[in-house]
Each structure stands twice: as C-alpha cells, then as structure tokens.
C-alpha positions as CSV (number, residue, x, y, z in Angstrom):
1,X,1.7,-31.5,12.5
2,X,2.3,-28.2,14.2
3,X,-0.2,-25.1,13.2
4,X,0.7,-21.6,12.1
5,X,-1.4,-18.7,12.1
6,X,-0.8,-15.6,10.7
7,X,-3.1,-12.4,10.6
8,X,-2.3,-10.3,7.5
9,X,-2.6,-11.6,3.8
10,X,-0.6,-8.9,2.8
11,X,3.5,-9.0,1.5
12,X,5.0,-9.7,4.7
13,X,2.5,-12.5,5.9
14,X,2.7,-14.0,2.4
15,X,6.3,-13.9,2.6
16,X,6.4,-15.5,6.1
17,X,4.2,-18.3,5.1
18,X,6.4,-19.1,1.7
19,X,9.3,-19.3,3.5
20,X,8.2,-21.2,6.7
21,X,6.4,-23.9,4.1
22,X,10.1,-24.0,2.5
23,X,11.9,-24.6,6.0
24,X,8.8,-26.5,7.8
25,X,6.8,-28.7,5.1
26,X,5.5,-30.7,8.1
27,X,3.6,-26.9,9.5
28,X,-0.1,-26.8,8.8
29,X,-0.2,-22.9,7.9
30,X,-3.2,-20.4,7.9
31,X,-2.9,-17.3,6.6
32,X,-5.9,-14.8,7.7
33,X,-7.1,-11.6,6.8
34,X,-9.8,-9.1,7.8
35,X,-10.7,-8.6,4.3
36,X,-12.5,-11.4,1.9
37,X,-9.8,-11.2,-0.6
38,X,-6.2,-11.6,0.3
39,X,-2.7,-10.0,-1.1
40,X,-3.3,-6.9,1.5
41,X,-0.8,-3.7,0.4
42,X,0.3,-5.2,-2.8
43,X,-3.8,-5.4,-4.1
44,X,-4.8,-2.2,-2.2
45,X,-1.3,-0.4,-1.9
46,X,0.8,-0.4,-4.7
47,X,0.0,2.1,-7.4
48,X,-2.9,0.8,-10.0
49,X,-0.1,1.5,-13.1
50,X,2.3,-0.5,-12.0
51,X,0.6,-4.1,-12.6
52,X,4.6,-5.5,-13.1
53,X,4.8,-4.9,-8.9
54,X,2.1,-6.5,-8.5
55,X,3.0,-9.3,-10.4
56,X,4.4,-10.7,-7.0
57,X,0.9,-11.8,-6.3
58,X,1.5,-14.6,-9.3
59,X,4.4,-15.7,-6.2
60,X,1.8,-15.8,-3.5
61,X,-0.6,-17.7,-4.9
62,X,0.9,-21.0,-5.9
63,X,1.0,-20.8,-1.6
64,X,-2.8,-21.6,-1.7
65,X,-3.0,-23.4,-5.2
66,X,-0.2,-25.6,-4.8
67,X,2.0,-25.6,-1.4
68,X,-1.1,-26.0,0.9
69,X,-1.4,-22.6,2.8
70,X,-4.5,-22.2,4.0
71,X,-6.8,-19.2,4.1
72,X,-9.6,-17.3,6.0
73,X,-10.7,-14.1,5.1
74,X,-13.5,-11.8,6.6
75,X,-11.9,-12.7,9.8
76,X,-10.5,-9.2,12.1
77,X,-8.5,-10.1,15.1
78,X,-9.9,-8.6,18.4
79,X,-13.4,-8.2,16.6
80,X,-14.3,-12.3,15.6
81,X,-11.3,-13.9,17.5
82,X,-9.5,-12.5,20.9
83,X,-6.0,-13.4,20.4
84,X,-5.8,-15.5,23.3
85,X,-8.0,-18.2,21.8
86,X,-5.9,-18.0,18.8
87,X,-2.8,-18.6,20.5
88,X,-4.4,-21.7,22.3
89,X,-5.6,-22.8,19.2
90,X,-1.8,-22.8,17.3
91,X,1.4,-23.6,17.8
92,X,2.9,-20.2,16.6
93,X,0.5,-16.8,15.7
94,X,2.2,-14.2,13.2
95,X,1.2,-10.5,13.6
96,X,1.4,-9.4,9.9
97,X,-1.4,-6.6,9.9
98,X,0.7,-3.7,8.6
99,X,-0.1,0.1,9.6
100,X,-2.6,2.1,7.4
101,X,-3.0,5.3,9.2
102,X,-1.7,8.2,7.6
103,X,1.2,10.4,9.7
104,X,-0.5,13.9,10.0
105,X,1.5,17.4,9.6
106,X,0.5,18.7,13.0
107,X,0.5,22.2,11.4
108,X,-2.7,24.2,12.0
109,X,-5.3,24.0,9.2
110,X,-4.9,20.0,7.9
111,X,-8.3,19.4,8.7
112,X,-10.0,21.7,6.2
113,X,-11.5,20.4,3.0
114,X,-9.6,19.2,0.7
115,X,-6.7,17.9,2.6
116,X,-5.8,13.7,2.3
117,X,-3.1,11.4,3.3
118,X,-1.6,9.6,0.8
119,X,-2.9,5.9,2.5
120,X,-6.6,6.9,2.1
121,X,-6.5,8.2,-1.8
122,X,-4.2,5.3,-2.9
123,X,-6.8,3.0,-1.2
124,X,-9.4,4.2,-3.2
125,X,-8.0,4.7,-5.9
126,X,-7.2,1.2,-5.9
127,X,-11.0,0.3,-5.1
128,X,-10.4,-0.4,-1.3
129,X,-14.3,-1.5,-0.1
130,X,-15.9,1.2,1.1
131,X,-13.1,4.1,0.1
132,X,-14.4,7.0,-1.5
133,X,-12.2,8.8,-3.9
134,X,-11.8,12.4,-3.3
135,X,-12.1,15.2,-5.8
136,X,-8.8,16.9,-7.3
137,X,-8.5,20.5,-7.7
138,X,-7.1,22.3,-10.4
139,X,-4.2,23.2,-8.5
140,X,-2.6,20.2,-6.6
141,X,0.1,20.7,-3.8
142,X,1.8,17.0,-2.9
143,X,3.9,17.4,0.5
144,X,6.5,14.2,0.7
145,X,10.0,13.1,-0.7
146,X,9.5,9.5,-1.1
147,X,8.4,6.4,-3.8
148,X,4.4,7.4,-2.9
149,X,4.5,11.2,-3.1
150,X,5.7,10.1,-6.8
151,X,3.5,7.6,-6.9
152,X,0.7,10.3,-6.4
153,X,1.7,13.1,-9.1
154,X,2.3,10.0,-11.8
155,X,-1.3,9.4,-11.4
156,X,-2.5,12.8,-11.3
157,X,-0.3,13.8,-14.1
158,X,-1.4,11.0,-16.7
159,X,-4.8,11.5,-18.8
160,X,-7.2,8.5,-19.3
161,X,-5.1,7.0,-22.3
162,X,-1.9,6.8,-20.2
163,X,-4.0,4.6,-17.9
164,X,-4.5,1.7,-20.4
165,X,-3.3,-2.0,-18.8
166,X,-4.2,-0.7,-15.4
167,X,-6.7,-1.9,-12.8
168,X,-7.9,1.7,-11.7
169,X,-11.6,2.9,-13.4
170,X,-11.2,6.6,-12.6
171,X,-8.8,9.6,-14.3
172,X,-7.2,10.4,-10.7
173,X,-5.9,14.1,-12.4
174,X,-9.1,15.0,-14.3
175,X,-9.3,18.6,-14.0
176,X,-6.2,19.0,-12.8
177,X,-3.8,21.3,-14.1
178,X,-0.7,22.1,-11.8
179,X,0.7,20.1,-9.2
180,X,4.0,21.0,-6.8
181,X,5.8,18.3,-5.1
182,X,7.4,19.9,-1.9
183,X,9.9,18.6,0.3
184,X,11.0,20.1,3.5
185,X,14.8,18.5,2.7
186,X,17.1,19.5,-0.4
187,X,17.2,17.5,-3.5
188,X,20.4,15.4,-2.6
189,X,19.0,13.5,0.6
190,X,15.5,13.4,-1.2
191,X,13.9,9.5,-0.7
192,X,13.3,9.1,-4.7
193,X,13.9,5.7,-6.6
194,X,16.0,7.2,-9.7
195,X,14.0,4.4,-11.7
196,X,10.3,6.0,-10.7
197,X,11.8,9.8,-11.4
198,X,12.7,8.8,-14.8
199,X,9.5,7.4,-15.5
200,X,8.1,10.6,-15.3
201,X,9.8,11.0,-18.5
202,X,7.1,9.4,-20.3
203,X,4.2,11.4,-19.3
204,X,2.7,12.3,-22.1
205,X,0.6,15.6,-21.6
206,X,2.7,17.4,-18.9
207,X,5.7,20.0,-18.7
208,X,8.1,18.9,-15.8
209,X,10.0,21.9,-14.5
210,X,12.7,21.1,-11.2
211,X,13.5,24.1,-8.7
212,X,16.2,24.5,-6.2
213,X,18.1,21.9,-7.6
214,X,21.7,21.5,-5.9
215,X,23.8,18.4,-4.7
216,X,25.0,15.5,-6.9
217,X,24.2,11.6,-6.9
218,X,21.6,9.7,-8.9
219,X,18.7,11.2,-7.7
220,X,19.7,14.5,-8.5
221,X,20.8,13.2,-12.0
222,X,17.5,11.8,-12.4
223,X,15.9,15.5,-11.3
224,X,18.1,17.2,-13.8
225,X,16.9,15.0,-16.7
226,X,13.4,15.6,-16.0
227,X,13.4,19.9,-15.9
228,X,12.1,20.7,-19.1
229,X,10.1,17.8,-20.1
230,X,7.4,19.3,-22.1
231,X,5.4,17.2,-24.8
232,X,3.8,19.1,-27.2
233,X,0.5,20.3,-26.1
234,X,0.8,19.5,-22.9
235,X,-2.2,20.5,-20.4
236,X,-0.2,19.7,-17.2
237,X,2.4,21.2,-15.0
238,X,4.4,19.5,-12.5
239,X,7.3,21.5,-10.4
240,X,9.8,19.9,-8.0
241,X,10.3,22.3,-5.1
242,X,12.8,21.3,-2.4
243,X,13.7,23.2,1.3
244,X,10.5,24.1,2.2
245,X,9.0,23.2,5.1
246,X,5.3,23.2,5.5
247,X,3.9,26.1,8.3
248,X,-0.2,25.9,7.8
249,X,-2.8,25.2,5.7
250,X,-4.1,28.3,3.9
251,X,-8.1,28.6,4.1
252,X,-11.3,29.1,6.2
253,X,-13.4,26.0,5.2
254,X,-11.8,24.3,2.2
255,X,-7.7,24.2,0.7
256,X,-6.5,27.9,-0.2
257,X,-2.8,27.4,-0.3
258,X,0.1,25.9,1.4
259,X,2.2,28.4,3.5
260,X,5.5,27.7,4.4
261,X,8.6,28.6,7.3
262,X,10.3,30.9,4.7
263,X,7.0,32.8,4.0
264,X,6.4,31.1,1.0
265,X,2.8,30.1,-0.2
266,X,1.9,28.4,-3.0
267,X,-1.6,28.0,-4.2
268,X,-3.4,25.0,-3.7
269,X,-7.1,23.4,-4.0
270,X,-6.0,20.4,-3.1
271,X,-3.2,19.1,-0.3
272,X,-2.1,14.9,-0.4
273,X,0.4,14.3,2.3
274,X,2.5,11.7,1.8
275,X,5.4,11.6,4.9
276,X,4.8,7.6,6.3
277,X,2.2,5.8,8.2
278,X,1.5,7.0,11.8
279,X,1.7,4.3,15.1
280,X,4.3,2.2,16.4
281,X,4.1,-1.4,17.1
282,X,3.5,-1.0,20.8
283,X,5.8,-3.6,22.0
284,X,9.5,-4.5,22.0
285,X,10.5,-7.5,19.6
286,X,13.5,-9.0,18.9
287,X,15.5,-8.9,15.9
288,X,13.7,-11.8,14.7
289,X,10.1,-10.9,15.6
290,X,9.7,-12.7,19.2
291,X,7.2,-11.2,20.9
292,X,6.2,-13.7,23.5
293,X,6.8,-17.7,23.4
294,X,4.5,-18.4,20.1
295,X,4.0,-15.1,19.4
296,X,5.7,-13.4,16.4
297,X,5.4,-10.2,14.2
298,X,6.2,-9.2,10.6
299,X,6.7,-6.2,8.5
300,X,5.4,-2.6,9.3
301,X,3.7,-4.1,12.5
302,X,6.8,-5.1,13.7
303,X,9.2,-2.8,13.2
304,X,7.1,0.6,11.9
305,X,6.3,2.4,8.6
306,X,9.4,1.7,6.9
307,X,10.7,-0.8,4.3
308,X,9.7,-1.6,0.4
309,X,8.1,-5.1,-0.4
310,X,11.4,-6.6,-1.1
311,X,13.2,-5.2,1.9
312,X,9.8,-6.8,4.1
313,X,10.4,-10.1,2.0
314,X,13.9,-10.2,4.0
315,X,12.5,-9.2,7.3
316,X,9.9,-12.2,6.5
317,X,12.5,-14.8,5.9
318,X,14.3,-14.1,9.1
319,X,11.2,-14.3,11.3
320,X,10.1,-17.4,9.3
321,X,13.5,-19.1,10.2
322,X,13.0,-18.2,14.1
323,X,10.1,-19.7,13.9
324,X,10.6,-23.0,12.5
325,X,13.7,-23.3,15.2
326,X,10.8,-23.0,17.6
327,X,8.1,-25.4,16.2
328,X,7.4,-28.4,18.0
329,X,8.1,-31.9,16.4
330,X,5.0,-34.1,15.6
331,X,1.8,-33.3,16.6
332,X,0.6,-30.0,17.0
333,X,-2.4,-28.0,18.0
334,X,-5.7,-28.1,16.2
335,X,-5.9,-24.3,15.0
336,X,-9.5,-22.8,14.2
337,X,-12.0,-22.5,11.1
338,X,-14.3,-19.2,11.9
339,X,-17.8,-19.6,11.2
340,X,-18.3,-16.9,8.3
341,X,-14.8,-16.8,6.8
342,X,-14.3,-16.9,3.3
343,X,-11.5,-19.1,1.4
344,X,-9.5,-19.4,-1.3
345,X,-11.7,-20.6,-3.9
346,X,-13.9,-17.7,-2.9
347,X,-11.0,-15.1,-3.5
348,X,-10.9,-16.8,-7.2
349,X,-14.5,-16.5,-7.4
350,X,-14.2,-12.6,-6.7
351,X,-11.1,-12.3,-9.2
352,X,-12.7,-14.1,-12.3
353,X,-15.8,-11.4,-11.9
354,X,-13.5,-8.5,-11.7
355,X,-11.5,-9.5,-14.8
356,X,-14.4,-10.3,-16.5
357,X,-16.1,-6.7,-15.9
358,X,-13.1,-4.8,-16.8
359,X,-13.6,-2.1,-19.1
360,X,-11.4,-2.4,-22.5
361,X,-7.6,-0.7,-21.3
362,X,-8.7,-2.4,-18.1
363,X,-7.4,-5.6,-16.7
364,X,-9.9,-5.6,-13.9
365,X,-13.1,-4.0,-12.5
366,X,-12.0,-4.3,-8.7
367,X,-15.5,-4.5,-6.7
368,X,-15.7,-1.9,-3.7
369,X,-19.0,-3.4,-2.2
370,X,-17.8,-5.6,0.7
371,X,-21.3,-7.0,0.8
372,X,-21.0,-8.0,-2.8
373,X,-17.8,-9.3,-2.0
374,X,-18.8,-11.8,0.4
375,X,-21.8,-12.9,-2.1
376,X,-19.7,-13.7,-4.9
377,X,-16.9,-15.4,-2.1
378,X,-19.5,-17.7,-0.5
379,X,-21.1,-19.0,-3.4
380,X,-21.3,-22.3,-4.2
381,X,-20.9,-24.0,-7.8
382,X,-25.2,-23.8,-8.3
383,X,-26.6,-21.2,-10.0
C-alpha cells in the first residue's frame, strides 16, 4: 500500500489525513508531530473557555482509534529526521506545521517589560510545555481587530467562577481592572465574529463601554449592543477604541502607556498584540499544495497566517484530493518508525492523567512538564 507522512498533528494535518483515508483507504498514513501529544492549535490554540471548538478533537480521534491513522509524536523535522530521508521513506510527505511566531509592531519600545504577542500568552495559558504565563497589570492595553484580540479580553475580563467547564488552572485577569481594545481601522471593516462580540454580553463582572463607533453591518450592530453592559458591581472595564494607530511603547524599562499617530496615549501596564503570525511559507505552491513531486503543504504553512479551522478544513480537503490523484497503485514505500517517538496509546495515557487531576470546574489539569509528558506517554501497562 502506498505511505503518507504528514508533519503537524494539528487542524490542517488532521484534516488532510481524514480526508485522504476517505478518498485512499488503501494509503498507510502517519501523522507526526514535534510534540508527545497530538491535536496541535486546536489543544494549545484555541481559547481554554471554548471546550465546544475544541470538540473537533472528538472528529480527529476516531482517525487513530478507528480509521487506522498512525502516529509519532516527539518527533521535529530537521532535528530527528532531515526531510530527505523522509521523502525516501514515503510515497507523499505533508508539511502541516503551522506558523507560531507572533507578527511584531515594529514601533520603537515593544521590547520593554511587559509587552506579549498574543501566540505566546494563549500558549500558556493553555499549558503549552514549557510556556510561562506572564503577569497582567492593572491596566491592560490589547492592540488587534480580530477573533484572538477578543479571545484575549474574554479571558482577562472573566473572574475565576466564569471559568468553570474550562481546561485553564489560572484567573488570566486577576488584578486586572481596565483593558482597551485598539484598532488601527474603524469599526465597520473591524475582523470581529458578531457571534464572539455578543458573547461579551455575558461577562458577568465588567462594564463594556464602545468609542468611535460609526459605519453599519453586523459587527457594528454587535458593538452597539455591547456599550453599556454593566452588571451590577462590576470590578472590570473594557472599552472598544477604533482609528488609532499604534506610534511607540511608552516606558524606560517596563509598559507605561501606548502612544499613538494622533497623539493619543492611553495608559497601560500591560501591552498583548494580537495582529497575525509572522513568516511566510518560503516557497511557491500550487493551488493545491504541490510543492515538489511528493511533496505537499497544508494550512498556515502553506499559504500564511490566515484562515479559521473550518476554512483550513477546506484547504485540507483539496490538498488531500491532489494527493490521492498522485498515489501510486499497489505497493508503496516502507515509511519510518523513529526510535523515541511516542504513540497513540501514549497520547491517551497523558489525557486520562490530566482529566483525572483536574480541579472541580475543571475538565482537565493539562501537564506542562515535557519530561513528565514523555514518562506518562512511554509507559507500559506494569506498574
């Protein structure tokens, strides 16, 4: 049978894998990942309170548990494997590694204390191994238009009870009492989902005020609907500001403020950016992911730092059909198990310890020690 292998457990390489087992049953697939555990962006990505998103990982396991799709984790490309021995070793190889580093402001003072991208606090906020958390000031400036600036001030706006039925073990927005949302656009061509503004509706401890509203269409009705939300004793503050664009970084050593073109400043003692994922793929592929002859790539890798799960899941589907077009009949090459990898059974090893260490209002206790992780993944059945 021919052999797949694709680098990157995350959405895009789980959605390659699904459909290419649909269109190719004959395909031996292998699905690898530099991590022990698999389910990449959607595990370590997607926001810790919204558990129904990352439902889709209930999708991407009945690949291992019941359609055959192999997998290796602890395994980097470039680091344990060159890629030319991995292309010898299978019929097609699937770049599906995504793009983690966040896009910086290139204003002058982003480097003083107190200043994060949005990649490295939702990482450890979602216990990434190794990730440290950073504090939160009192006052909170959030630069970005799009699903994860929102994202961000959700968190920091919800105290500990709103956090029940998560997988998260810290209050992100302890401490914190005001946070600005900025964008550098108006309102009207803002990047919001209406559906995650109006959640914002059911914060419980935080007044919602909207500035420099103007412009019609759903997201500005959503914006409109949220100025004056104000629970009763609320101990938050979170302000929509729109058409400023961000000109430095007030401070000497740590965050002062956020100054802006206009002359602007608000006060800040703590600065997330959240405008994309820096790099481009560094290479040309076709519409449907052809790199070279057995060479293919997926999702962010592919095409940049752009495009939601589902929209990925679409992009996945047309590179899997290219693919099986090109797969040899019959026999196949003999693809590679790597000395050290980890497997399946020692992802649900890891997962049955987390969910039975979470906290009550927890549905896990992710572990963050990678060394720990690879204990618990390579045990065996003795205790």
């Amino acid at each position: 049978m021919p052999s797949v292998a694709i680098f990157g457990a995350g959405p895009s390489g789980c959605y390659v894998a699904q459909a290419l087992a649909k269109a190719r049953p004959d395909a031996d697939i292998t699905i690898f990942d530099a991590l022990p555990v698999p389910y990449g962006l959607v595990r370590y990505g997607v926001a810790a309170d919204h558990q129904g998103t990352k439902g889709v990982i209930r999708q991407f396991e009945r690949l291992f548990e019941r359609q055959g799709i192999g997998f290796q984790g602890h395994v980097t490309l470039g680091r344990d494997v060159t890629l030319d021995a991995v292309r010898a070793a299978y019929d097609a190889v699937v770049l599906a590694t995504g793009l983690s580093r966040d896009r910086r402001l290139g204003i002058p003072g982003e480097d003083l204390v107190g200043v994060h991208g949005s990649g490295a606090v939702t990482r450890a906020w979602n216990g990434f191994p190794g990730a440290e958390a950073p504090r939160m000031g009192r006052r909170v400036v959030v630069i970005g238009n799009g699903n994860v600036a929102i994202d961000l001030v959700r968190l920091l706006a919800k105290g500990a009870s709103e956090l029940h039925g998560s997988d998260i073990l810290i209050e992100p927005g302890a401490g914190v009492q005001d946070i600005t949302i900025v964008g550098r656009s108006p309102a009207e061509v803002a990047k919001f989902d209406p559906v995650m503004l109006k959640e914002l509706a059911r914060l419980e401890g935080c007044a919602i005020t909207v500035s420099d509203l103007t412009g019609e269409g759903k997201v500005i009705e959503a914006l409109d609907s949220l100025h004056g939300h104000a629970p009763a004793g609320s101990t938050k503050r979170l302000c929509f500001r729109f058409g400023l664009v961000p000109d430095r970084i007030l401070g000497t050593e740590r965050v002062e403020g956020v100054a802006f073109a206009d002359g602007t400043v608000i006060a800040a003692d703590t600065v997330l950016t959240a405008i994309g994922f820096d790099g481009e793929p560094g290479w040309s592929a076709s519409d449907d992911g052809l790199l070279a002859p057995g060479l293919y790539a997926a999702g962010w890798v592919r095409r940049g730092p752009r495009g939601t799960i589902p929209e990925n899941r679409t992009d996945a589907q047309a590179i899997a059909a290219r693919i099986a077009a090109d797969l040899p009949e019959g026999p196949g090459k003999p693809g590679l198990v790597m000395p050290g990898a980890t497997d399946y059974a020692g992802w649900q090893r890891i997962d049955a310890a987390e969910r039975a260490a979470a906290p009550e209002g927890r549905v896990r206790a992710k572990i963050t020690d990678h060394a720990r992780m690879l204990t618990l993944a390579r045990q065996t059945g003795e205790r």
